[in-house]
N, C-alpha and C positions, 0 to 999 in steps of 0.2 A: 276456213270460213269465219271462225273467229277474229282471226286479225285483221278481213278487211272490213267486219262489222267492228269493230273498235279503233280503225284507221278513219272509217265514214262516222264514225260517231265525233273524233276528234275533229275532224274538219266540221260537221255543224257545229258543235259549239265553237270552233276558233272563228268561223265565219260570224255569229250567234254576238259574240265579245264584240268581233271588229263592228257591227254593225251597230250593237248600245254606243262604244266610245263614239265613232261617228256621228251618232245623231246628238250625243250629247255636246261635241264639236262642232256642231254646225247649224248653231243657233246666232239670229241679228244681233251686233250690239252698238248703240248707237251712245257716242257721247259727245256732248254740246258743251262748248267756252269756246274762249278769246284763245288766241296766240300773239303774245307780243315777240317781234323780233329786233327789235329796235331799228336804229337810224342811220344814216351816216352824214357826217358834216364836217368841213373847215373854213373857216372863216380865216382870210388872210389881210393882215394890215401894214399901211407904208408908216413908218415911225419917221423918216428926216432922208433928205439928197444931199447930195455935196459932192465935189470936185478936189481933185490936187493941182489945181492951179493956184500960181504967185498971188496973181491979179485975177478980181475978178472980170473977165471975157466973154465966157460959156456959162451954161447952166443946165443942170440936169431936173424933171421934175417928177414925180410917177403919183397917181392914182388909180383905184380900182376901177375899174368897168363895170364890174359884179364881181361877187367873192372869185372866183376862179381864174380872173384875166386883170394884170398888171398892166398897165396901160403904160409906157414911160417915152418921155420926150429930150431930148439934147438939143440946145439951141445953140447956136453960135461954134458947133463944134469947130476943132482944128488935130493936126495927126499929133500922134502921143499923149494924151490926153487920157486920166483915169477917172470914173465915175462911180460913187458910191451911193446904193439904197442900204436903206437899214429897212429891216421888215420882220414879222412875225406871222405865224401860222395858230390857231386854235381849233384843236379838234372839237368840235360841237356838236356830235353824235354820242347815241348810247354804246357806237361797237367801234372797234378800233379800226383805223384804216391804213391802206398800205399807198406808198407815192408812184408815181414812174419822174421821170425824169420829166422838168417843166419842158412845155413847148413852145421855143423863140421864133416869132414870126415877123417881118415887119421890112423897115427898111433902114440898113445898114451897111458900112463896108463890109467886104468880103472877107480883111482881116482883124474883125472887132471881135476881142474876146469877153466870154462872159465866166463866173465862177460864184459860187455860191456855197460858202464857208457860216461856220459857226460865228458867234462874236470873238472868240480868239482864232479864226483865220484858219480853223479847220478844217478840208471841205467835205460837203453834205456828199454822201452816196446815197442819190435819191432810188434807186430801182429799190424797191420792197423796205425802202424807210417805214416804220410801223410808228403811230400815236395812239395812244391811249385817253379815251373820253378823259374833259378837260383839261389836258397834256398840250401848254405851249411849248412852242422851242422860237430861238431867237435867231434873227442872222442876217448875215451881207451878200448882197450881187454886184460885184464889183465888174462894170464895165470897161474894158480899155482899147482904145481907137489905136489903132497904130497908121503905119505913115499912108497908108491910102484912103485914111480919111478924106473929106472935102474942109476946106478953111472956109468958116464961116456957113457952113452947111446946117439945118434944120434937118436930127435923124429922129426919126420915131418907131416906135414899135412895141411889141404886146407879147408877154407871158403867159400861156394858159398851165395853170396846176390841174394836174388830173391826180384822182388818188380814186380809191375805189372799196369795197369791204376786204379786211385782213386776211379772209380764205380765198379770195379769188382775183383778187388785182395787187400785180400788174397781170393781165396776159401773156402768155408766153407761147 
């Protein structure tokens, strides 16, 4: 009889404990401020065109649209024909951002290549390229028409850069 009075005694007080720590646990608490999480941003710019033609014939020219779309135009093309932008990227957010591969849209031959190298002719692996706030980098997109160009053909067409925050783009 003893031991179930001091078996019942142990459970009120162990109930007795859980029920102080509880309520001392289960009290509102409310705290008020800001959260800054910063930004994300790049700002991309055309530095000069040019061509590897003898004579001058053609001409290539590019502008922005808005930061994220390369607007570029080729006049007077003809087949074999290589075309060089020179360009830059500025990260302009407080968080670093990651790339995907730009998106060429527009109109062009079926076999016009594009490539997009460093200034020493390295090229970018754009999928999860990373920049760091105000972190340039330099480089070329070297256009080249091969023979199912049109002679004397007006080609145009547009690059969109997507990049997105460091933890979570590109998508996969």
């Amino acid at each position: 009889m003893k031991k179930i009075a001091l078996i019942c005694l142990a459970l009120v007080v162990a109930l007795g404990t859980l029920g102080v720590g509880f309520a001392l646990w289960s009290d509102w608490l409310h705290i008020y401020g800001d959260v800054y999480t910063g930004d994300i941003g790049a700002v991309w710019s055309v530095e000069t065109c040019y061509d590897n033609e003898a004579k001058d014939f053609s001409g290539v020219n590019a502008y922005l649209i808005d930061p994220d779309y390369m607007y570029i135009e080729i006049w007077n093309a003809y087949p074999s024909v290589t075309y060089t932008v020179e360009w830059n990227i500025e990260c302009t957010g407080s968080v670093p951002i990651h790339f995907d591969y730009p998106w060429i849209s527009g109109d062009l031959p079926a076999g016009a290549t594009f490539t997009f190298t460093d200034m020493q002719g390295v090229p970018y692996d754009w999928y999860g390229y990373q920049m760091h706030p105000g972190e340039i980098i330099y480089g070329l997109l070297t256009i080249h028409l091969d023979n199912t160009a049109e002679q004397n053909y007006w080609y145009y067409f547009w690059i969109d850069l997507e990049y997105g925050q460091y933890n979570e783009f590109p998508r996969v």
